[in-house]
VONUGU-405756 format. One record per atom (N, C-alpha, C, O): residue in three letters; x negated, y, z. Coordinates in nm, 3 decimals, padded with zeros to 5 digits, m for minus. Atoms other than C-alpha are relative to their C-alpha. Last residue first. Layout:
N
<node><aa>Ala</aa><x>X</x><y>Y</y><z>Z</z></node>
...
% end
This chain:
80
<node><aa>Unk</aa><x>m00.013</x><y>m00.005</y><z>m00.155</z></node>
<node><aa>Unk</aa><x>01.182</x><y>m00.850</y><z>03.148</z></node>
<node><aa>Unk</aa><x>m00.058</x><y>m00.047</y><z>00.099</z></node>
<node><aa>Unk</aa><x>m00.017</x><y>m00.020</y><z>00.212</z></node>
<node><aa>Unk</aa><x>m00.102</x><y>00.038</y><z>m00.059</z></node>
<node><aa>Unk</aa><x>01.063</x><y>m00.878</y><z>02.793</z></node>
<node><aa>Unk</aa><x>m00.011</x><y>00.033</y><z>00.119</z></node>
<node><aa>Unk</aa><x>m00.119</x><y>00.071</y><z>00.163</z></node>
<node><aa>Unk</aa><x>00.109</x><y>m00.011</y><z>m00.100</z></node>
<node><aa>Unk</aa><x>00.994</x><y>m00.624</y><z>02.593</z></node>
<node><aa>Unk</aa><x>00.090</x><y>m00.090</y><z>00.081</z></node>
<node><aa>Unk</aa><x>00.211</x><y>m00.080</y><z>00.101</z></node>
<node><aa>Unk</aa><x>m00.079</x><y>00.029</y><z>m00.116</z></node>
<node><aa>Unk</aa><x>01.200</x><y>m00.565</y><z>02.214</z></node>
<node><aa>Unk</aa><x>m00.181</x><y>m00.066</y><z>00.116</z></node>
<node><aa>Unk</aa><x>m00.296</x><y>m00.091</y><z>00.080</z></node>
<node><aa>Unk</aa><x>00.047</x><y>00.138</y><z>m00.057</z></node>
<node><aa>Unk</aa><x>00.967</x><y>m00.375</y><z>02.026</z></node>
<node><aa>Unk</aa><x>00.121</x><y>m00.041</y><z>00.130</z></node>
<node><aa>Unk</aa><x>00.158</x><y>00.018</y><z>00.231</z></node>
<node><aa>Unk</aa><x>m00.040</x><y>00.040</y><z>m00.172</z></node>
<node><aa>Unk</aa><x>01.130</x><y>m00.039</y><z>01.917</z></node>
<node><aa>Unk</aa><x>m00.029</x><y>m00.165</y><z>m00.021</z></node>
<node><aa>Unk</aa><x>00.031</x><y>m00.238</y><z>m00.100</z></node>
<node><aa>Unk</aa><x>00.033</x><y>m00.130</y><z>m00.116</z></node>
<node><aa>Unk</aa><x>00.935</x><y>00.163</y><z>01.609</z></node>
<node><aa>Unk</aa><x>00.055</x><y>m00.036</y><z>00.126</z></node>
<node><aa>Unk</aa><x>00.024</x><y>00.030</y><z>00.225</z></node>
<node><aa>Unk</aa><x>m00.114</x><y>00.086</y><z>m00.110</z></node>
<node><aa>Unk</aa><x>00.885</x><y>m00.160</y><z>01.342</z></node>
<node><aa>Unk</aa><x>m00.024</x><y>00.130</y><z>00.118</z></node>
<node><aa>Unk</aa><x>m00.135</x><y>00.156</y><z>00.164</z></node>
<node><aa>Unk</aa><x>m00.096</x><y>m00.020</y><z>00.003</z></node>
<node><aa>Unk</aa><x>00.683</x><y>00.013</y><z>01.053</z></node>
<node><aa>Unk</aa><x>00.127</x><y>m00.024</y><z>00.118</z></node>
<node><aa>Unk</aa><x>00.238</x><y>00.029</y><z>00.119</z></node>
<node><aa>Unk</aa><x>m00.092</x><y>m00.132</y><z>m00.007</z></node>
<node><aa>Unk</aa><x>00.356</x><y>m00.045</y><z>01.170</z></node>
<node><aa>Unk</aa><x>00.154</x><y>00.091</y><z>00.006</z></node>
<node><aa>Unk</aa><x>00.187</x><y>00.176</y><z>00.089</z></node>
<node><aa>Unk</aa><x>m00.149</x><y>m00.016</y><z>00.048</z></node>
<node><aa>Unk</aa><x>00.381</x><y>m00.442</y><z>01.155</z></node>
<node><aa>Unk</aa><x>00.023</x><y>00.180</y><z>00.097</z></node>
<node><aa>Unk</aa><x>00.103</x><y>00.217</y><z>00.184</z></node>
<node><aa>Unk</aa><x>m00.066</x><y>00.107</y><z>00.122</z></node>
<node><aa>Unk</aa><x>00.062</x><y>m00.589</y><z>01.156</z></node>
<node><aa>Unk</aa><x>00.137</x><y>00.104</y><z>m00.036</z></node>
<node><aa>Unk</aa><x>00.179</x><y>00.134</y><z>m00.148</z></node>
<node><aa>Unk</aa><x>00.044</x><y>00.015</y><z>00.123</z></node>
<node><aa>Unk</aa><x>m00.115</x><y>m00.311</y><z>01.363</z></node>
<node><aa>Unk</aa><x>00.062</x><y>m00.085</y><z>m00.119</z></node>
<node><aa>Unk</aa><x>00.052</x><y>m00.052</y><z>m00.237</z></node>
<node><aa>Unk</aa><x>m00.071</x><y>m00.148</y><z>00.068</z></node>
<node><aa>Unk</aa><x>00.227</x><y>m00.269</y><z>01.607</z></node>
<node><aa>Unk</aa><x>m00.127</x><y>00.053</y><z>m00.107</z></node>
<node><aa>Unk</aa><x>m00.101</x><y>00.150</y><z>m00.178</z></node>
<node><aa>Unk</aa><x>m00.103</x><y>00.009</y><z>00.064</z></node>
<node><aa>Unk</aa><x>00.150</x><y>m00.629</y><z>01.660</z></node>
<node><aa>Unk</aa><x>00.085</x><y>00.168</y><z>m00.075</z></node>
<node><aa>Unk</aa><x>00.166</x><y>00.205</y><z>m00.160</z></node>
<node><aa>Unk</aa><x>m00.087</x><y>m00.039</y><z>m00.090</z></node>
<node><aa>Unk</aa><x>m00.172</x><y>m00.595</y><z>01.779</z></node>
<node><aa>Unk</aa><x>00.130</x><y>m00.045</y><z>m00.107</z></node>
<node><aa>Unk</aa><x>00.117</x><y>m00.090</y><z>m00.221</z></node>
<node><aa>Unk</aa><x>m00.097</x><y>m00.067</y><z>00.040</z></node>
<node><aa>Unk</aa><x>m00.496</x><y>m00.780</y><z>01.664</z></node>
<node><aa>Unk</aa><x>00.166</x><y>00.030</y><z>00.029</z></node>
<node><aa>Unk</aa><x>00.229</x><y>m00.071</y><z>00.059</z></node>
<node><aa>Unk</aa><x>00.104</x><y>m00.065</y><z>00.064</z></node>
<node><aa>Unk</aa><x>m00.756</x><y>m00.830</y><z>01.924</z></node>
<node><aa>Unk</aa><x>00.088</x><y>00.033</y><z>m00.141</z></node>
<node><aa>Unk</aa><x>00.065</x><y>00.150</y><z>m00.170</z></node>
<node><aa>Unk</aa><x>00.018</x><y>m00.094</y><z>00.081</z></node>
<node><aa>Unk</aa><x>m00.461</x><y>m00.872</y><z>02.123</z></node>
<node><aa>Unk</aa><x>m00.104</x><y>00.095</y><z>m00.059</z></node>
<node><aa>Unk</aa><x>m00.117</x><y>00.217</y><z>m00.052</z></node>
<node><aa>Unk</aa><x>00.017</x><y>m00.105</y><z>m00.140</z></node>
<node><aa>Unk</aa><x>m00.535</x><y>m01.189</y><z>02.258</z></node>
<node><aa>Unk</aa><x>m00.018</x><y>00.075</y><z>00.029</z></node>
<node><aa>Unk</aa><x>m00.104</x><y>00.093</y><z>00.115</z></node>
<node><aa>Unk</aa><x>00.108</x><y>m00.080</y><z>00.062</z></node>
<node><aa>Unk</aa><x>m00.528</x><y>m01.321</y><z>01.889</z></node>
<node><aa>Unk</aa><x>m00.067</x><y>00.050</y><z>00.135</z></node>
<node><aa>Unk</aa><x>m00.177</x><y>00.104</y><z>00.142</z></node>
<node><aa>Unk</aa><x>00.129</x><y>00.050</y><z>00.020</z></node>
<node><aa>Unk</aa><x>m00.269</x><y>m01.549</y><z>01.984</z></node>
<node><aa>Unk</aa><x>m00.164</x><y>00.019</y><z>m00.049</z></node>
<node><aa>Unk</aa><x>m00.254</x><y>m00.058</y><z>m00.083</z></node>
<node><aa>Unk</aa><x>00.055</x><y>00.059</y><z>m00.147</z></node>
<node><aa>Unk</aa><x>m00.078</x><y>m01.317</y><z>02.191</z></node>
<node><aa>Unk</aa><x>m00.115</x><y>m00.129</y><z>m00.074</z></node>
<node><aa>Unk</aa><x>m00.223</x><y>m00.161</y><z>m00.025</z></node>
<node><aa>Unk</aa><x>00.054</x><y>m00.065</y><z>m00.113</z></node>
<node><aa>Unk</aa><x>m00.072</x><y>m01.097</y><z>01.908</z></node>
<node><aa>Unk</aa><x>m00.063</x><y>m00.028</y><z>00.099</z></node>
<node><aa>Unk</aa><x>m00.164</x><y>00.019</y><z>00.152</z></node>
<node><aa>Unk</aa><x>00.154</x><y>00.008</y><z>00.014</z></node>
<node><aa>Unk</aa><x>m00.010</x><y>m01.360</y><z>01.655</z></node>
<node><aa>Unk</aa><x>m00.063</x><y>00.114</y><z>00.064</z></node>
<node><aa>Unk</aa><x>m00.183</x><y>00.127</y><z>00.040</z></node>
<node><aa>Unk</aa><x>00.064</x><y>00.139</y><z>m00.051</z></node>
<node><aa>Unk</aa><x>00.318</x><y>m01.426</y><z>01.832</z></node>
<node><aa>Unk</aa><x>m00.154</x><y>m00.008</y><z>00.002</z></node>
<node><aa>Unk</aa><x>m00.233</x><y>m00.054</y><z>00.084</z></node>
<node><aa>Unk</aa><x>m00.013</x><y>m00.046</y><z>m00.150</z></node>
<node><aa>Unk</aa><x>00.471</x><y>m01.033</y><z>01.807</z></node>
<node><aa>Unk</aa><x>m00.127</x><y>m00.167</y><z>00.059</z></node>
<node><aa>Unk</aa><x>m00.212</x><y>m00.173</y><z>00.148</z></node>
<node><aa>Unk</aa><x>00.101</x><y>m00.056</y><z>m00.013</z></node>
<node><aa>Unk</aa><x>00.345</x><y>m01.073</y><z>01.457</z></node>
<node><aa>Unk</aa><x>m00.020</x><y>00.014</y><z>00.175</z></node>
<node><aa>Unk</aa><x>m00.119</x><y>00.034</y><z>00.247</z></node>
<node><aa>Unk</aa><x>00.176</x><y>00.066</y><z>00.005</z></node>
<node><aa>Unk</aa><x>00.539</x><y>m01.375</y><z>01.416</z></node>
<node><aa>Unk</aa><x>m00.088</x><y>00.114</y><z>00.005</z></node>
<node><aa>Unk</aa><x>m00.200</x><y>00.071</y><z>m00.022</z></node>
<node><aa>Unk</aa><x>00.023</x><y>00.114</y><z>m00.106</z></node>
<node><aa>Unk</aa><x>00.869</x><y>m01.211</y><z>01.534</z></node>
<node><aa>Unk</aa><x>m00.161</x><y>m00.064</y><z>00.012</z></node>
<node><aa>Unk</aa><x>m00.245</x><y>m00.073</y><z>00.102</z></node>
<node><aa>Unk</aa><x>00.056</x><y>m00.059</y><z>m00.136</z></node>
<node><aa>Unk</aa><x>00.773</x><y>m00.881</y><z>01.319</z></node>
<node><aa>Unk</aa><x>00.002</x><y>m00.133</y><z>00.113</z></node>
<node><aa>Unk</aa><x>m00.093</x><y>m00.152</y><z>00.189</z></node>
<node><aa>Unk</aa><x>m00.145</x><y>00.000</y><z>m00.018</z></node>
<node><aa>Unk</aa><x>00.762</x><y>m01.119</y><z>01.011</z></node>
<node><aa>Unk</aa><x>m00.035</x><y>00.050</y><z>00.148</z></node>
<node><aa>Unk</aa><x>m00.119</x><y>00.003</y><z>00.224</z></node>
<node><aa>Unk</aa><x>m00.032</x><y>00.072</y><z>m00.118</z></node>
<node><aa>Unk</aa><x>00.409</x><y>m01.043</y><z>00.834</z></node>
<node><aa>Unk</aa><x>00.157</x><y>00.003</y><z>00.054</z></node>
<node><aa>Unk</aa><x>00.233</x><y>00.081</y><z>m00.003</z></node>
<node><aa>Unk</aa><x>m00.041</x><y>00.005</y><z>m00.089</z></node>
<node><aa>Unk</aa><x>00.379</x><y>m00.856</y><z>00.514</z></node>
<node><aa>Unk</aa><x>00.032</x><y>m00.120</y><z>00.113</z></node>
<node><aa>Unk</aa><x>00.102</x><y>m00.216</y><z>00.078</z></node>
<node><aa>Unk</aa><x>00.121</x><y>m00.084</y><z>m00.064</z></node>
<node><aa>Unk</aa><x>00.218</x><y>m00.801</y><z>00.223</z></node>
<node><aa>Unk</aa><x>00.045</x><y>00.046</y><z>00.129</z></node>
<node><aa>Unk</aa><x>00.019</x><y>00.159</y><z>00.170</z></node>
<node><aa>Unk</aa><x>m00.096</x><y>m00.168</y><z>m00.039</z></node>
<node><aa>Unk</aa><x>00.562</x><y>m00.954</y><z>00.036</z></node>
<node><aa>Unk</aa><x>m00.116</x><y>00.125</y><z>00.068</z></node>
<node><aa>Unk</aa><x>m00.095</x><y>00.246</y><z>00.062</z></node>
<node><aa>Unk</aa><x>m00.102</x><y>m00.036</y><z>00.124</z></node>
<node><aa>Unk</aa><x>00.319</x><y>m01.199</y><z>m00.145</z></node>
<node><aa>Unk</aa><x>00.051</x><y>00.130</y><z>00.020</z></node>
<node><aa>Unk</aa><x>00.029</x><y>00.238</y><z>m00.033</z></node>
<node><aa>Unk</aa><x>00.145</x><y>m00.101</y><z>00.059</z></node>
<node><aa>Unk</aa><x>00.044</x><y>m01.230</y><z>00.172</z></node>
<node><aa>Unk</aa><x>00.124</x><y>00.043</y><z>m00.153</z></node>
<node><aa>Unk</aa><x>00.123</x><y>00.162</y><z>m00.187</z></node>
<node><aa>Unk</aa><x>00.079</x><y>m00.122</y><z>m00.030</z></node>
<node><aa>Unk</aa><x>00.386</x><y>m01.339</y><z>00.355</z></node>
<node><aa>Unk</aa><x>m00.093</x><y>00.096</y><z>m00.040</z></node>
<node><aa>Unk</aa><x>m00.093</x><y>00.216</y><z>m00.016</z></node>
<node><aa>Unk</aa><x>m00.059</x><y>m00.103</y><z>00.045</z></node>
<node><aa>Unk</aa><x>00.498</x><y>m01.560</y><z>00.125</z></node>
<node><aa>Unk</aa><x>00.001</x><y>00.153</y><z>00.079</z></node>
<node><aa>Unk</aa><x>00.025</x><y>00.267</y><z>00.040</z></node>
<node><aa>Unk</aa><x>00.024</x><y>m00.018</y><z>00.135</z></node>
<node><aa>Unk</aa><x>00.215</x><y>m01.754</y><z>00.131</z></node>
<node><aa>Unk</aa><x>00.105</x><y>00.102</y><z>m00.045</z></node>
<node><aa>Unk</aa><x>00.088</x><y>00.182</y><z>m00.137</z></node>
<node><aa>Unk</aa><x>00.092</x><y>m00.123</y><z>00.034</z></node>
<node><aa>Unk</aa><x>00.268</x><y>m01.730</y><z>00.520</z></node>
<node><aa>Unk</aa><x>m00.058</x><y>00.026</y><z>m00.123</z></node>
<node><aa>Unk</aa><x>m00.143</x><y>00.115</y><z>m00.122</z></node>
<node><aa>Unk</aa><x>m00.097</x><y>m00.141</y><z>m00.092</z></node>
<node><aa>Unk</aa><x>00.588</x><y>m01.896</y><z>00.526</z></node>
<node><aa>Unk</aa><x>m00.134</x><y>00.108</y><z>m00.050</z></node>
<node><aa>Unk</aa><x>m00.139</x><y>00.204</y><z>m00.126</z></node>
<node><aa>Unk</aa><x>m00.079</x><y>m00.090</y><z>00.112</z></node>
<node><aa>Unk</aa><x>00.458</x><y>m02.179</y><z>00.258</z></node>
<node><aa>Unk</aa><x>00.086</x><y>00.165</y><z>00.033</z></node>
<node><aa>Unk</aa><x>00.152</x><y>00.248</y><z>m00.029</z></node>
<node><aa>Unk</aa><x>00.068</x><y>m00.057</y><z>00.086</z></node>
<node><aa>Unk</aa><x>00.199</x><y>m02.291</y><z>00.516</z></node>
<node><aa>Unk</aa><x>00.094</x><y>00.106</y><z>m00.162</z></node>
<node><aa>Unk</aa><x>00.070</x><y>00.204</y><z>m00.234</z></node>
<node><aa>Unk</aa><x>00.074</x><y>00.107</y><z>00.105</z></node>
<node><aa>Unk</aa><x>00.470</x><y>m02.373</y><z>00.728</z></node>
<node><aa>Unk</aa><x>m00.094</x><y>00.099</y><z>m00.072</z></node>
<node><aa>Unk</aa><x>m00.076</x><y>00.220</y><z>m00.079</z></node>
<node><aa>Unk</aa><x>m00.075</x><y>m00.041</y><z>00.081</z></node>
<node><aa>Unk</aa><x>00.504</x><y>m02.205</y><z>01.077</z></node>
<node><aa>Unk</aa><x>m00.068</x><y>m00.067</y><z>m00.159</z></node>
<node><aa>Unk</aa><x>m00.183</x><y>m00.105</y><z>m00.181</z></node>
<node><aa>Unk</aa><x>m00.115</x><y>00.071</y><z>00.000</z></node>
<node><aa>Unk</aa><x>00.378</x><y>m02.294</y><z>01.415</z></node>
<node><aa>Unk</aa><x>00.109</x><y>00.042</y><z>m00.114</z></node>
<node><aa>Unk</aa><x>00.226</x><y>00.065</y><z>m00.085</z></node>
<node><aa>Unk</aa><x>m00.174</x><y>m00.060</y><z>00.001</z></node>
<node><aa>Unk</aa><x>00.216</x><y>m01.949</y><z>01.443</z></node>
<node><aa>Unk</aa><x>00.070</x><y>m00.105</y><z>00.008</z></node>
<node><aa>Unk</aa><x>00.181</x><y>m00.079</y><z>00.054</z></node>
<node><aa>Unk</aa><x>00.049</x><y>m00.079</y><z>m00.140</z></node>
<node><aa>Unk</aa><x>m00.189</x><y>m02.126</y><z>01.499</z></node>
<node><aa>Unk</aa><x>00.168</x><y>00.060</y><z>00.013</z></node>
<node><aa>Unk</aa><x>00.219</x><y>00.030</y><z>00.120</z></node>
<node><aa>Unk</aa><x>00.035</x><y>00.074</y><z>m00.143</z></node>
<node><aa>Unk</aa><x>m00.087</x><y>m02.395</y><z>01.280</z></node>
<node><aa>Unk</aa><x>m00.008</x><y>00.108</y><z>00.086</z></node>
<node><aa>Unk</aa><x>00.058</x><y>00.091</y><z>00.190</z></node>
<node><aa>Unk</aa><x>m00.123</x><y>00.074</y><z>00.011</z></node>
<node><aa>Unk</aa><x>00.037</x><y>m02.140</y><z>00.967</z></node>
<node><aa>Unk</aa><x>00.013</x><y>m00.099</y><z>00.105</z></node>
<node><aa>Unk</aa><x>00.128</x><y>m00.114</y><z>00.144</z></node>
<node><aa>Unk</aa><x>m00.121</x><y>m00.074</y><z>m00.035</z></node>
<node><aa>Unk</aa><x>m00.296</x><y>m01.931</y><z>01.044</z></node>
<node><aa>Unk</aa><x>00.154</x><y>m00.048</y><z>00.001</z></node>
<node><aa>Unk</aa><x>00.223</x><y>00.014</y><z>00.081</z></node>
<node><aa>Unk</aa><x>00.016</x><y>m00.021</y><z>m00.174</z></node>
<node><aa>Unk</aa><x>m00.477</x><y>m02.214</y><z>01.011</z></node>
<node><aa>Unk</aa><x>00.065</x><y>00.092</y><z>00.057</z></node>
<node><aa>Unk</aa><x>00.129</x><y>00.071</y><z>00.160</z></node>
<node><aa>Unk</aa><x>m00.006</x><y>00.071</y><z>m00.046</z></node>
<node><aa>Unk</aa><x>m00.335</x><y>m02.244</y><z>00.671</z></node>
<node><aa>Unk</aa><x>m00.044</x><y>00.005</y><z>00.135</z></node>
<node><aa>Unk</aa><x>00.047</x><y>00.003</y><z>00.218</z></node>
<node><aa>Unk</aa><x>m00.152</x><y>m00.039</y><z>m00.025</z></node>
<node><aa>Unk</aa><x>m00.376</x><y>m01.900</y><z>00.577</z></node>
<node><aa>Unk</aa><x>00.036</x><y>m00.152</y><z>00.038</z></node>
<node><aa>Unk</aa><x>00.134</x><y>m00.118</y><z>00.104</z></node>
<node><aa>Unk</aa><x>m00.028</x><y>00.047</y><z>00.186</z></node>
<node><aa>Unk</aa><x>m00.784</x><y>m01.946</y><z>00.608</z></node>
<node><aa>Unk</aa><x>00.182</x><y>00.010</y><z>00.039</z></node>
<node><aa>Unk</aa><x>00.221</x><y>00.019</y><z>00.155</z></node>
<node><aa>Unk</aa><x>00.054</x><y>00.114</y><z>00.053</z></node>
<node><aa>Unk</aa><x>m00.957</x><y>m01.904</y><z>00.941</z></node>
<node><aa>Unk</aa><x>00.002</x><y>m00.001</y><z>m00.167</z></node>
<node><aa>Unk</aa><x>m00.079</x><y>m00.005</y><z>m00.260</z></node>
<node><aa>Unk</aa><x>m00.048</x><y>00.181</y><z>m00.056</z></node>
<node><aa>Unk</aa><x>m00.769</x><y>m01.738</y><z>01.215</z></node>
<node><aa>Unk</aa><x>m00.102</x><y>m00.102</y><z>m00.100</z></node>
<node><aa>Unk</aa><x>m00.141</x><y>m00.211</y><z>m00.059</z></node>
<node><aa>Unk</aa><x>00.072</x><y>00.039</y><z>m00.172</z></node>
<node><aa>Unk</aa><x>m00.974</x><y>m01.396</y><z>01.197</z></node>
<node><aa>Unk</aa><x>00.044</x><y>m00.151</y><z>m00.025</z></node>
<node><aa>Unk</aa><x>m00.037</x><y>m00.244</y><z>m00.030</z></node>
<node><aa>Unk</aa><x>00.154</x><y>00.060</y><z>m00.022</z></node>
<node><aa>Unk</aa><x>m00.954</x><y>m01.396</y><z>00.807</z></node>
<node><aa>Unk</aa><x>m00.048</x><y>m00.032</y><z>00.122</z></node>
<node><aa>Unk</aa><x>m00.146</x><y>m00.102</y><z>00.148</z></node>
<node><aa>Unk</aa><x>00.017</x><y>00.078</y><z>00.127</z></node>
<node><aa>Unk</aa><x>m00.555</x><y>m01.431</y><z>00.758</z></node>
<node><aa>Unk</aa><x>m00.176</x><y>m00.040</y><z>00.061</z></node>
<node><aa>Unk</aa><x>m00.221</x><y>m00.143</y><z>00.112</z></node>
<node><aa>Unk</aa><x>m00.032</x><y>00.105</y><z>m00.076</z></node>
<node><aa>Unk</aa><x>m00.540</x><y>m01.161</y><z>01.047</z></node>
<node><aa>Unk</aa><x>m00.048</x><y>m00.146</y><z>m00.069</z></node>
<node><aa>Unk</aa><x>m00.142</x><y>m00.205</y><z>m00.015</z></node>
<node><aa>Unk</aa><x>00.099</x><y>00.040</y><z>m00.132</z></node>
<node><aa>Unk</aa><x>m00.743</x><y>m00.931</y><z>00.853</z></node>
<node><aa>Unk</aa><x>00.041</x><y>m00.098</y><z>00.069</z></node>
<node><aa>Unk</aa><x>m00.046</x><y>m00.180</y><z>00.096</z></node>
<node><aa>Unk</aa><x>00.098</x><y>00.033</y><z>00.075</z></node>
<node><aa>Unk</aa><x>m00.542</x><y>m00.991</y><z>00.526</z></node>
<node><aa>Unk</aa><x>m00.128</x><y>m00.033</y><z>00.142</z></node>
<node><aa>Unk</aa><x>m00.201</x><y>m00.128</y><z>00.173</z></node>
<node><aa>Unk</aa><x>00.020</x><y>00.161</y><z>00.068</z></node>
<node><aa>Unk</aa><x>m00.243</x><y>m00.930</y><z>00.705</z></node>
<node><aa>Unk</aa><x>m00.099</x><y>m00.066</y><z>m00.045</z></node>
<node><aa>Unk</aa><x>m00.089</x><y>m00.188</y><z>m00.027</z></node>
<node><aa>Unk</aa><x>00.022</x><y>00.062</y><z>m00.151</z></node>
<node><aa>Unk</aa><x>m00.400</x><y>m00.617</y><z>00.880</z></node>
<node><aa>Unk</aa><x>00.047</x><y>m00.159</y><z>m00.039</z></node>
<node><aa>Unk</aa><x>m00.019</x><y>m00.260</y><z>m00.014</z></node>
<node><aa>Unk</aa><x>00.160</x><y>00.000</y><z>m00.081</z></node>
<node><aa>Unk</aa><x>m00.460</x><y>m00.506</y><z>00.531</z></node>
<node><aa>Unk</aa><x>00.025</x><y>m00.044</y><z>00.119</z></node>
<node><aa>Unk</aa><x>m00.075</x><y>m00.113</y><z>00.140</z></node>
<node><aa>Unk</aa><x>00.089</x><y>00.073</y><z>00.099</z></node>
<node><aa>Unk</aa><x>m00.136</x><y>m00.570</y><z>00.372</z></node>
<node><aa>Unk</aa><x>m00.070</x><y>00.001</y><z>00.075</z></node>
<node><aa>Unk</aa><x>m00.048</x><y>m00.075</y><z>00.170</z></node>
<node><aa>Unk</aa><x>m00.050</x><y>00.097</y><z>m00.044</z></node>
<node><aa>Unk</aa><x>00.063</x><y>m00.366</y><z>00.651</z></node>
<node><aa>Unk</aa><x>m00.021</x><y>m00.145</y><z>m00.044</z></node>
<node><aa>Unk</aa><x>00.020</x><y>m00.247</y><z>00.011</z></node>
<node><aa>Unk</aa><x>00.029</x><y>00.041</y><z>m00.120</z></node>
<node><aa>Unk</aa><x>m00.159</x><y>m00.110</y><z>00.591</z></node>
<node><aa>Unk</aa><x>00.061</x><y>m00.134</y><z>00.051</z></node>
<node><aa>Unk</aa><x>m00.005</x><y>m00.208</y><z>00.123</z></node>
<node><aa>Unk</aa><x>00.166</x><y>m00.008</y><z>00.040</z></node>
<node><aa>Unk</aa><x>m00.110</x><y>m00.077</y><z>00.245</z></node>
<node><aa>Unk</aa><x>m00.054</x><y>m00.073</y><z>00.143</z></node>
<node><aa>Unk</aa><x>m00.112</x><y>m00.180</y><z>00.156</z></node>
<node><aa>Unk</aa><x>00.014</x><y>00.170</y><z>00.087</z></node>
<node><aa>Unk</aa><x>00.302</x><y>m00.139</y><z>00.293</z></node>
<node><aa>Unk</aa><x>m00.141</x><y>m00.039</y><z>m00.016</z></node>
<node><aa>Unk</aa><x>m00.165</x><y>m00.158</y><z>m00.037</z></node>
<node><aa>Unk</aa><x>m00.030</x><y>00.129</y><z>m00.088</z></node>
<node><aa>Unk</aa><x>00.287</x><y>00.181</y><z>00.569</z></node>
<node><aa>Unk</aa><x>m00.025</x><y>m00.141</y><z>m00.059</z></node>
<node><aa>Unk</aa><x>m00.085</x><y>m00.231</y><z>00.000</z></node>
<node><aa>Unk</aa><x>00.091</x><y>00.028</y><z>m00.084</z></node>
<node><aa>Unk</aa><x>00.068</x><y>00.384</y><z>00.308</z></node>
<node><aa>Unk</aa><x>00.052</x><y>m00.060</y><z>00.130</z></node>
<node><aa>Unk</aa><x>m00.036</x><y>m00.100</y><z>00.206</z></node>
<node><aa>Unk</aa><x>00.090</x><y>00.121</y><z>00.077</z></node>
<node><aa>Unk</aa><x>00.353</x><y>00.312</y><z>00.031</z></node>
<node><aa>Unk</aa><x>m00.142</x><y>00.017</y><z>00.098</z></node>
<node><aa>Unk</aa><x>m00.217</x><y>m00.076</y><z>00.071</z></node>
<node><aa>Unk</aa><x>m00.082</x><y>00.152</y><z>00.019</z></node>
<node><aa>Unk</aa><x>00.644</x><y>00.422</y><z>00.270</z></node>
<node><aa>Unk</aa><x>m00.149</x><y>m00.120</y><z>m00.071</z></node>
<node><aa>Unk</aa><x>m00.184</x><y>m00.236</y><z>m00.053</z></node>
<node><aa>Unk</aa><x>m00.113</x><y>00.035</y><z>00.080</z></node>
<node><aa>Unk</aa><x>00.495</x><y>00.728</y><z>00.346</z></node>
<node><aa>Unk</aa><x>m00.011</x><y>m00.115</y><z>m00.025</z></node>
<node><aa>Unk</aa><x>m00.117</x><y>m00.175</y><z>m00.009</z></node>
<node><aa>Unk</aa><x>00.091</x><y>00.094</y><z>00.119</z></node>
<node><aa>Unk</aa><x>00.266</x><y>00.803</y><z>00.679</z></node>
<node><aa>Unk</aa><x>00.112</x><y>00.003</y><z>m00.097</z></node>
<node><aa>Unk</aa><x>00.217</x><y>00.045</y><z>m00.048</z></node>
<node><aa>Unk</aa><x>m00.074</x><y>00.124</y><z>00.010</z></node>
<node><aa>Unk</aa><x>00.417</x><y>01.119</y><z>00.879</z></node>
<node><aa>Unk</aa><x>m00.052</x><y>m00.080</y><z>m00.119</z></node>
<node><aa>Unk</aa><x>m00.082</x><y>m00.032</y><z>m00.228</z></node>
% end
């Protein structure tokens, strides 16, 4: 079982990867529909918001996943 501080490591690093696929954290803030100040506080906390990871999934076309951004999260809601 991972511990708490190699879930937050990871959960950094796929931020950081996402961050570089889209562009720059600004393009990333267009590509989510979210202000540039959301995802500043994202690279801060080293974390993504599972809603927006679920988003930058499909906008990534899951070249990054959502259960990479956001290890910690163990039931994905699915829709019907």
């Amino acid at each position: 079982m991972k511990s708490f501080e190699q879930i937050k490591q990871e959960q950094a690093s796929e931020l950081m990867r996402l961050i570089e696929f889209a562009g720059s954290q600004a393009r990333l803030a267009r590509a989510l529909d979210v202000s540039p100040q959301v995802v500043q506080n994202w690279v801060k906390r080293g974390r993504i918001s599972a809603t927006c990871a679920i988003e930058a999934e499909q906008q990534t076309n899951g070249f990054i996943t959502k259960e990479e951004l956001r290890p910690d999260v163990d039931n994905w809601l699915t829709e019907q």
